[in-house]
N, C-alpha and C positions, 0 to 999 in steps of 0.2 A: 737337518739341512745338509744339504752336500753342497760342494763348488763345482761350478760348469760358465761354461764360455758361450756368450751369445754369439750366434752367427750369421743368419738371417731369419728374414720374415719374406715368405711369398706364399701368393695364393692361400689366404687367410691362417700358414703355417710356422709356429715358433718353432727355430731348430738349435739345440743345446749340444753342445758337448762337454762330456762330464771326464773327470778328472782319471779315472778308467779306460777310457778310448770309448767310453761309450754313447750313442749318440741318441736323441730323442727327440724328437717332433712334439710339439704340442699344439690341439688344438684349440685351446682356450688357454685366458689371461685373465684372473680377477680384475676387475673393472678397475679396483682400488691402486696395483701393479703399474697398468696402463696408463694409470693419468699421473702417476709418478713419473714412469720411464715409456719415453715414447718409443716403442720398441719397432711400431710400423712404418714411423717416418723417419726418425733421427738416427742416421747412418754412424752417427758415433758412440753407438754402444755395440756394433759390430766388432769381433774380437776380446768386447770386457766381460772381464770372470767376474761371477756374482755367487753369493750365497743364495742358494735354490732350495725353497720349499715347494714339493708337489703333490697333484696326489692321483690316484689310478681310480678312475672312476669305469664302473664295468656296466656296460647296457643289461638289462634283466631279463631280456628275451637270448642274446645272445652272451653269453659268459665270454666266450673268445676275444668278442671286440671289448677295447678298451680303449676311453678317450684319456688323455693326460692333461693336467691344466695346472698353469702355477700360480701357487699361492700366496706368496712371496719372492721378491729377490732384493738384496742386501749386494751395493759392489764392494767389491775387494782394494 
């Protein structure tokens, strides 16, 4: 688990920043996540740090692309 700061959501995309300066996009949210925290409508989880579990899913034709998707979060 790492910590990262939710930011927004637009155009079906979750954007984190993580505790490093480093920032991530994701394109998927475990179903289980989302009906926890409503991350696409509820503006007040903008700015809240959470405990982030994810993981690097890599298409099999191309190795290069890689989707992100979380699989947990935990607020702080």
């Amino acid at each position: 688990m790492r910590t990262a700061v939710f930011k927004s959501y637009k155009n079906g995309y979750f954007t984190f920043w993580f505790e490093n300066g480093e920032e991530l996009v994701f394109e998927e949210v475990h179903p289980r996540v989302l009906k926890q925290y409503d991350l696409k409508n509820d503006k007040s989880y903008i700015d809240k740090s959470f405990r982030i579990t994810f993981v690097e899913d890599f298409e099999d034709e191309d190795e290069d692309f890689v989707i992100y998707r979380v699989e947990s979060l935990k607020p702080l």
